[in-house]
C-alpha positions in Angstrom: 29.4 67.5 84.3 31.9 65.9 86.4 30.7 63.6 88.6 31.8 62.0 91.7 29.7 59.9 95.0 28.3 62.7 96.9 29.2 65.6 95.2 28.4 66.9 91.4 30.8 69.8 90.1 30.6 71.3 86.7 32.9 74.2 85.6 31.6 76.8 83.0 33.8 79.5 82.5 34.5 81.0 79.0 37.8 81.1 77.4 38.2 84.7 77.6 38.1 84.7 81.5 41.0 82.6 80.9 43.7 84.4 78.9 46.5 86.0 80.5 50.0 86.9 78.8 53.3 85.8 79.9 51.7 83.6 82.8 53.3 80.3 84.0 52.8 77.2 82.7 50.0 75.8 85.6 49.8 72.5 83.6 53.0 71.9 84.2 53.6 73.7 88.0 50.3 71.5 89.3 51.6 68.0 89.4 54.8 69.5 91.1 52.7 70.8 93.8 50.0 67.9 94.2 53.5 65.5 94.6 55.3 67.7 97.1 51.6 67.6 99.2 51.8 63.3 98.9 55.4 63.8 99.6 54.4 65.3 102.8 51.2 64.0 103.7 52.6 61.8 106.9 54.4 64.5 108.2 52.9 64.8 111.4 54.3 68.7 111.9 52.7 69.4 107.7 49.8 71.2 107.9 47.4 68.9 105.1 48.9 66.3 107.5 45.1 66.7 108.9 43.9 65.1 106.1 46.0 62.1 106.3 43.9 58.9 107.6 47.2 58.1 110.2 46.3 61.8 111.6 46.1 61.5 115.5 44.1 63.3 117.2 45.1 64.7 120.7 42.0 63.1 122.5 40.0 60.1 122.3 36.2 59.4 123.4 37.1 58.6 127.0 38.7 62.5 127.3 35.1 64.0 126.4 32.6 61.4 128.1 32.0 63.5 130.9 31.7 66.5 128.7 28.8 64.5 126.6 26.3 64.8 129.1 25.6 68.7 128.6 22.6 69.3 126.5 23.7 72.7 126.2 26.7 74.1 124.4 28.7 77.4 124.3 31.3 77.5 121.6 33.9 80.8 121.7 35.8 81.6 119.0 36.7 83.8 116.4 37.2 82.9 112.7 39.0 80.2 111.9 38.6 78.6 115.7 35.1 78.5 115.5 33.3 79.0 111.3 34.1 75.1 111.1 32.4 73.8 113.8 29.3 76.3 112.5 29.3 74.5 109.6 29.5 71.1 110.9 26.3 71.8 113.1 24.0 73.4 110.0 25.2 71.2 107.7 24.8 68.2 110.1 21.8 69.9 112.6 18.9 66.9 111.5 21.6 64.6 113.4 21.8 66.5 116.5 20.0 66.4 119.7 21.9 69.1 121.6 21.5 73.0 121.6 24.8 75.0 120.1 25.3 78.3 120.4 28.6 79.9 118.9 29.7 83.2 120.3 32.3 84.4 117.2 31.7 88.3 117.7 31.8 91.2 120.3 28.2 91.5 120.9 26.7 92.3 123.6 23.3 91.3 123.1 24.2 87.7 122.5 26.6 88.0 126.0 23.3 89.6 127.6 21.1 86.7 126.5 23.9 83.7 127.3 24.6 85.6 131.3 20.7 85.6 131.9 20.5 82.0 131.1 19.9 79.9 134.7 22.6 77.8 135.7 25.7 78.5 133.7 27.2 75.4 135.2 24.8 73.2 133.6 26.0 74.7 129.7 29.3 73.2 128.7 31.5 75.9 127.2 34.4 75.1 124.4 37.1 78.3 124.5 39.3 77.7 121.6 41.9 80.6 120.4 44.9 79.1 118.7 47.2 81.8 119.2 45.5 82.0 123.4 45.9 86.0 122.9 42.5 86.4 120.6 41.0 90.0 122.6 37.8 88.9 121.6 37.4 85.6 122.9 39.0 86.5 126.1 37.4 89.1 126.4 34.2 87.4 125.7 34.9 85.0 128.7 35.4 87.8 130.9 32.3 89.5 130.5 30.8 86.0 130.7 32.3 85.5 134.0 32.5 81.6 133.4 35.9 80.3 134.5 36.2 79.3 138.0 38.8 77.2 139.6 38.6 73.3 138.6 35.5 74.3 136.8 33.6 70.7 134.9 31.9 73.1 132.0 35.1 74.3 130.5 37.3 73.2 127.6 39.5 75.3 126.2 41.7 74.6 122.4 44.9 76.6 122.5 48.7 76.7 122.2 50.6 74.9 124.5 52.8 78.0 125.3 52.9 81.0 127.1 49.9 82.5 126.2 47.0 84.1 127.9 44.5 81.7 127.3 46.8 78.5 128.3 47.9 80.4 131.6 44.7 80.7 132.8 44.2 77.1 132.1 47.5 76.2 134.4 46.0 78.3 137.0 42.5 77.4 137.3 43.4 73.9 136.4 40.8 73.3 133.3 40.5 70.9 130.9 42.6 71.7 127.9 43.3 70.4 124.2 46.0 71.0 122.4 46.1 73.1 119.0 48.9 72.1 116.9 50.7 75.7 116.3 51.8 74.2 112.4 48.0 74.4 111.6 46.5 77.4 111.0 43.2 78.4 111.6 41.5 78.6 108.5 42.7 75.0 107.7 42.0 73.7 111.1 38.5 72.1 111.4 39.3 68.6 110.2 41.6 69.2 113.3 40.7 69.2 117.1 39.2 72.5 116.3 36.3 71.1 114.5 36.3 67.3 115.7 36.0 68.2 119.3 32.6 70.4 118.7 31.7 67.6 116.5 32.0 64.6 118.6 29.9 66.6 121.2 27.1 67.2 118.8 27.4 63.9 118.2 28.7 63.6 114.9 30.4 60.4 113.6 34.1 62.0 113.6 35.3 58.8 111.6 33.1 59.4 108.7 33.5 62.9 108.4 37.4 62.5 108.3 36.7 59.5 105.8 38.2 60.0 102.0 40.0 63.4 102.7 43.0 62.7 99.9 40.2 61.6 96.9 41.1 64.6 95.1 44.9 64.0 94.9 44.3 60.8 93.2 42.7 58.9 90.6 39.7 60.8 88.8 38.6 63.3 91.6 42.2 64.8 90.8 40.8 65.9 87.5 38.1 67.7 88.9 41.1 69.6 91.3 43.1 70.0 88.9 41.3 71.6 86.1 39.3 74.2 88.9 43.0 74.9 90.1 44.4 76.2 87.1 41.1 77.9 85.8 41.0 79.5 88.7 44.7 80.6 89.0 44.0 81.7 85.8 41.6 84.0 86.1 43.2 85.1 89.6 46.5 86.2 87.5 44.7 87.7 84.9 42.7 90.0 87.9 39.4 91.0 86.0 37.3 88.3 87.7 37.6 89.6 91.8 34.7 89.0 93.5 33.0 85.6 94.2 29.4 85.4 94.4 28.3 82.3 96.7 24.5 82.0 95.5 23.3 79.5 97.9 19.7 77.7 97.2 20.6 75.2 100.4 20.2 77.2 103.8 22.4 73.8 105.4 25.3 75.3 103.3 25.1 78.8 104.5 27.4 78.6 107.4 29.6 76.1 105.0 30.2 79.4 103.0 31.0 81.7 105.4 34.0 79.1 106.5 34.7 79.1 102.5 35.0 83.0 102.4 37.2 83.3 105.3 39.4 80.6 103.5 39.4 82.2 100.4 39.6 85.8 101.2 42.4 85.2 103.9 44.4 83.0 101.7 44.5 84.5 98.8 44.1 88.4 99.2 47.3 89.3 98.8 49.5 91.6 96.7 47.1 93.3 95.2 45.4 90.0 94.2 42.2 88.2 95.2 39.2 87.4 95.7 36.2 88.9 97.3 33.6 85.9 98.3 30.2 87.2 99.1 27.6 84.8 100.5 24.2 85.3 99.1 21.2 83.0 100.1 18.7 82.5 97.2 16.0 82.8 96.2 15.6 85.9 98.6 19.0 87.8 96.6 16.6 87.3 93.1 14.8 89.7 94.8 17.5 92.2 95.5 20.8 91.5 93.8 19.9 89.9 90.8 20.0 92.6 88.7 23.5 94.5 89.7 24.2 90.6 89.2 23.5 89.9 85.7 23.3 93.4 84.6 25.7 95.4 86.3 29.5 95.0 86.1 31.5 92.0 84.6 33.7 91.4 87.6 32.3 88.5 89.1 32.8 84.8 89.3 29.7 82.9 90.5 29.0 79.3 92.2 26.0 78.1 92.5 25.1 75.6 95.3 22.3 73.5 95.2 20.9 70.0 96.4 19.1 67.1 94.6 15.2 67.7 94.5 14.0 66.1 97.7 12.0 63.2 97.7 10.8 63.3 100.9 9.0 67.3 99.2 5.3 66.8 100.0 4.3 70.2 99.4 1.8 70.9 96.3 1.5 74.9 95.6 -1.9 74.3 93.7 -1.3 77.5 91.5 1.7 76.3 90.4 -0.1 73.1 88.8 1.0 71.0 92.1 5.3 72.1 92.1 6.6 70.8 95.1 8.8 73.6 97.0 12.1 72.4 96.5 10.6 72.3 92.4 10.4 76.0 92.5 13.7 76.4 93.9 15.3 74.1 91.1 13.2 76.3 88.4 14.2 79.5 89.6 17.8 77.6 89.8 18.1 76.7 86.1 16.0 80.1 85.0 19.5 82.1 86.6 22.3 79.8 85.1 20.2 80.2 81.3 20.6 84.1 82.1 24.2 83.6 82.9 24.7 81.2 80.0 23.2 83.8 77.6 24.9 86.7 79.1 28.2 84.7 78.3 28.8 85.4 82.9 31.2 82.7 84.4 30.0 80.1 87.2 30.4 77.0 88.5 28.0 74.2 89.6 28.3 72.6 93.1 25.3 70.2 93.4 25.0 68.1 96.4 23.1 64.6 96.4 24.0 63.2 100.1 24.0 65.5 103.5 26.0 63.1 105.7 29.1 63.5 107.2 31.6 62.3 104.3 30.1 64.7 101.7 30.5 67.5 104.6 34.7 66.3 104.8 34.8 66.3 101.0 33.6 69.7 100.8 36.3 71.0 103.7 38.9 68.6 102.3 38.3 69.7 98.5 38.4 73.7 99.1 41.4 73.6 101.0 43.0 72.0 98.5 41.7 73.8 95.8 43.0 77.1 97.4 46.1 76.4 98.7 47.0 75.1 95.5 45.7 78.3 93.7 48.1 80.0 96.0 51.5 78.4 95.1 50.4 78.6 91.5 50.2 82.4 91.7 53.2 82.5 94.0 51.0 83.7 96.7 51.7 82.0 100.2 47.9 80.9 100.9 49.2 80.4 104.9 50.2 83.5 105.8 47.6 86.5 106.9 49.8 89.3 107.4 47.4 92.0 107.2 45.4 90.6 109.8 48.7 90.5 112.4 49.0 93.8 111.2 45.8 94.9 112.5 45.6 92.7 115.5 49.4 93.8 116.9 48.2 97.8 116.5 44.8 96.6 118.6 46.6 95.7 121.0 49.3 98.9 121.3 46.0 101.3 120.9 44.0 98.7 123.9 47.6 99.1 126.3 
């Protein structure tokens, strides 16, 4: 068990998983990346600049004060623009006094319920499309009917070029923020993406941007390194291909869902990857578990869980007085003895603090983890061509 302030990580995957014939040297290809990353780190147009402690955002408190007093929030996005700042308010949500609602989908019963809301002026809504061309979310704002000219309710996080999204903005005259075009989406919560939601929500941005590089240095880069190369490993070798997320902490669900975009995005490529499925427990025992330990050897699991809460008052009587959480951890441990005796690969992800930092470490650490993954397998883990692929024939088939 390797341990660390908020965080406990334990890696259990057999040597078999790990095998793979005429493969590159990681051990040796790993330092070379983590250095060309330091190298980098205070580029201000490098991507994991973001995680630097000198990276400046393009606002400050006094930009958003007048944007704190809504009680009421609208965020519109689609992946990468908006997953963050769903996991920031979950993961967060005891903290927060306001009301968020993210709109990451074409659906018109969530569009219904938002229009017959009463006074749409009084609900602040945050646009954010890096490229400014995203169909959905301007087409989302359309059907909204939302944007008016000099309208106090709207900021919008694009592109500073000619795009759809950033015209509009020049015409209407609305508040706009900046999205860096060198950061992609996936990798751009710790960015204005994520930090303006979470300043709104009220979140300590400071603290969640706090201790970002831990895992490039000193012991933490142990704990990066080794799930780097395992995982490359076992990525190479291409037996291992789907990635069950079995969750026992609802606060982590929309935490995951950010993780499986990053992972699937970044690393499905050339016939390679991964395919991370999010899976709340204990409700998938009930469902899953059987294809899971008994059906076919192709999966990877990690298992999140917190610290038994102390604050657990409950007493289930038939259960001899278990606290809830005490079930959970039982029915925890009773899954990693099955997967331990079936000889099934996991890893451990147990958290001890739900504050802002451990939320950074988590964004900070899988980034890292799977960009690095990436170069080891000579996979660019920036890219998305498929996804352009799709999006440019949308747009032919729409015009």
């Amino acid at each position: 068990m390797k341990k660390n302030q908020k965080i406990i990580y334990k890696n259990s995957i057999q040597k078999e998983f790990l095998k793979h014939k005429n493969g590159k040297n990681f051990e040796i290809f790993f330092p070379k990346i983590i250095k060309n990353i330091l190298l980098n780190i205070n580029n201000s147009k490098y991507l994991f600049n973001t995680l630097n402690d000198n990276f400046k955002l393009s606002f400050n408190s006094k930009d958003l004060h007048f944007f704190k007093k809504f009680k009421t929030v609208v965020v519109i996005g689609m992946g990468g623009s908006i997953l963050g700042a769903k996991a920031i308010y979950t993961f967060l949500k005891k903290k927060i006094k306001k009301d968020f609602l993210f709109l990451d989908n074409i659906d018109e019963n969530k569009l219904k319920e938002i229009k017959n809301k009463k006074k749409l002026e009084k609900i602040l809504f945050i646009i954010i499309s890096k490229s400014g061309n995203t169909i959905e979310t301007l087409s989302n704002i359309k059907v909204l009917k939302i944007i008016k000219k000099k309208s106090k309710n709207i900021i919008v996080i694009s592109e500073k070029n000619q795009n759809h999204l950033y015209s509009l903005v020049k015409k209407m005259q609305l508040f706009h923020i900046e999205h860096r075009r060198y950061i992609g989406g996936r990798y751009s919560v710790l960015s204005e993406v994520g930090m303006v939601p979470a300043f709104l929500m009220g979140i300590n941005i400071l603290e969640l941007r706090k201790n970002l590089l831990s895992y490039l240095m000193g012991k933490n880069k142990n704990i990066l390194k080794d799930s780097s190369i395992k995982l490359a490993k076992i990525l190479q070798k291409n037996k291992l291909n789907t990635i069950i997320f079995l969750n026992y902490t609802p606060e982590l669900n929309n935490f995951l869902y950010w993780c499986q975009q990053l992972i699937a995005e970044s690393l499905g490529k050339k016939g390679k990857g991964f395919l991370p499925v999010v899976s709340p427990a204990p409700k998938d025992h009930h469902s899953l578990l059987q294809l899971y330990l008994d059906g076919p050897k192709n999966k990877l699991f990690y298992i999140f869980s917190k610290e038994t809460d102390k604050k657990d008052k409950t007493k289930i009587d038939f259960l001899k007085n278990k606290k809830l959480s005490q079930v959970k951890t039982a029915q925890k441990n009773s899954f990693l003895k099955s997967l331990k005796n079936k000889g099934i690969p996991y890893r451990e992800f147990k958290i001890k603090d739900f504050d802002e930092q451990t939320l950074g470490e988590l964004f900070s650490y899988f980034m890292l983890e799977t960009s690095i993954i990436g170069k080891l397998v000579n996979i660019n883990p920036f890219d998305q061509p498929a996804v352009e692929e799709v999006k440019i024939n949308t747009t032919k088939i729409l015009l």
